[in-house]
Every structure is written in structure tokens, then in C-alpha cells.
C-alpha positions, 0 to 999 in steps of 0.5 A: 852627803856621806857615804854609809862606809868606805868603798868595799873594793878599797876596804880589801885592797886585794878586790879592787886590785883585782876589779882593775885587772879585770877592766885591764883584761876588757880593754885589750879585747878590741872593744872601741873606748867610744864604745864601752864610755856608752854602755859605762854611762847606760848601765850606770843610769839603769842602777842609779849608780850617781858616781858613775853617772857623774864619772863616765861622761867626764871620762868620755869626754877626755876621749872625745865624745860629744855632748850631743851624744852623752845626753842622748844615751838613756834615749839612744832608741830615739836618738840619731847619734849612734851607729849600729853597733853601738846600739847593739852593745846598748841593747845588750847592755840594758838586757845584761843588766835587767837580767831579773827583769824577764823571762829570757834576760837576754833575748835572741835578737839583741844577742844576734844582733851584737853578734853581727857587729862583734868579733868574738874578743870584743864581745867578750870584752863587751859582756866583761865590760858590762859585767864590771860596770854592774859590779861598780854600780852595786858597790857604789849603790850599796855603800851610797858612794857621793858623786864627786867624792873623793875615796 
């Protein structure tokens, strides 16, 4: 497998410069890694995005998340291992990221209940990390990016 052209982020060094001050922004919002490794590795399997789908579990890993529960993220309705608020930022994670996919993209009870479990920095970074993901997944979808690849 080949990609069809380099990464656009890398082509114009000054957009992935800034797509990684934008992740840096994020990260300072308070906003638990365990948190945002969950909805990386969600909105990346919505996209069909094979790089991140490959990359965030990894990452998770190295900060201490189970197997148990990266394999349970496209199910984690179902699932028994995640908390309130995780399932919270899943939520509006898949809704983020189907915008087009409804009428209302973000329903009032999946905003209000992410409401419930975040302050306001961390829903922002919750809504930023989302936004950057989706960002990510679309170059890497577009340019058809190989999993494992080095850039």
C-alpha cells in the first residue's frame, strides 16, 4: 500500500505546527488522557481513519489503558468498562463527529449530559479534542495514509 501523496499537515509545515498547538491547547484544559485516548480511538473508527485506529490504542496503552476497554470502544453502550463520563464524551464524540448524519447533530441530552460530568475547560478541550481528531482522520482518510507508516 502507498499513500496517494504526502500528509498535507507535513507538505505545509506550518498546518501541522499549528494542528500541534491546537492538540497542545487541548491538553491543558483538564481533560483525562484515558479520556481523550477513548474518543481519539471512536472518532477514528466512525472515519475509518486506519492510522489512528492503529496509533491511539498504542498511545492509550502507554498510559495505562486495558485491553479490555480499547476493544470495547465501538460497543461501549453495551460495554461495562467506562464510567459516566466517559460515555458522556463517547456520546458527543459520535454526534461531533456525524454532524451531517441528523437533524439536530448535537442533541440536547448528549450536550447536557457531557455538561453534567465537565467543567467548562474540559468541555471545551473535550469539543477541541474531538474537532482535532476529525481534522486528523480526514487528512489521513483523504491522502489514504498507510497504517504503520512512517511520514
Amino acid at each position: 500500500m502507498k499513500a496517494r501523496m504526502t500528509n498535507p499537515a507535513l507538505v505545509l509545515p506550518d498546518a501541522v505546527t499549528a494542528l500541534q498547538a491546537l492538540g497542545n491547547a487541548a491538553d491543558g484544559g483538564g481533560l483525562p488522557a484515558r479520556t481523550t485516548h477513548l474518543v481519539h480511538l471512536r472518532a477514528s473508527q466512525i472515519n475509518g481513519c486506519s492510522v489512528c485506529v492503529d496509533m491511539h490504542p498504542r498511545l492509550a496503552k502507554k498510559d495505562g489503558e486495558t485491553d479490555k476497554r480499547l476493544f470495547a470502544v465501538a460497543a461501549w453502550r453495551e460495554a461495562p468498562y467506562f464510567t459516566d463520563a466517559e460515555r458522556a464524551a463517547l456520546a458527543l464524540t459520535e454526534a461531533v463527529t456525524r454532524l451531517a448524519d441528523r437533524p439536530d447533530p448535537v442533541p440536547d441530552d448528549v450536550w447536557v449530559e457531557a455538561d453534567r460530568h465537565y467543567d467548562e475547560p474540559q468541555l471545551a478541550a473535550l469539543i477541541l479534542q474531538i474537532s482535532l481528531i476529525n481534522v486528523w482522520n480526514r487528512l489521513n482518510a483523504t491522502v489514504e495514509q498507510v497504517a504503520g507508516a512512517q511520514w
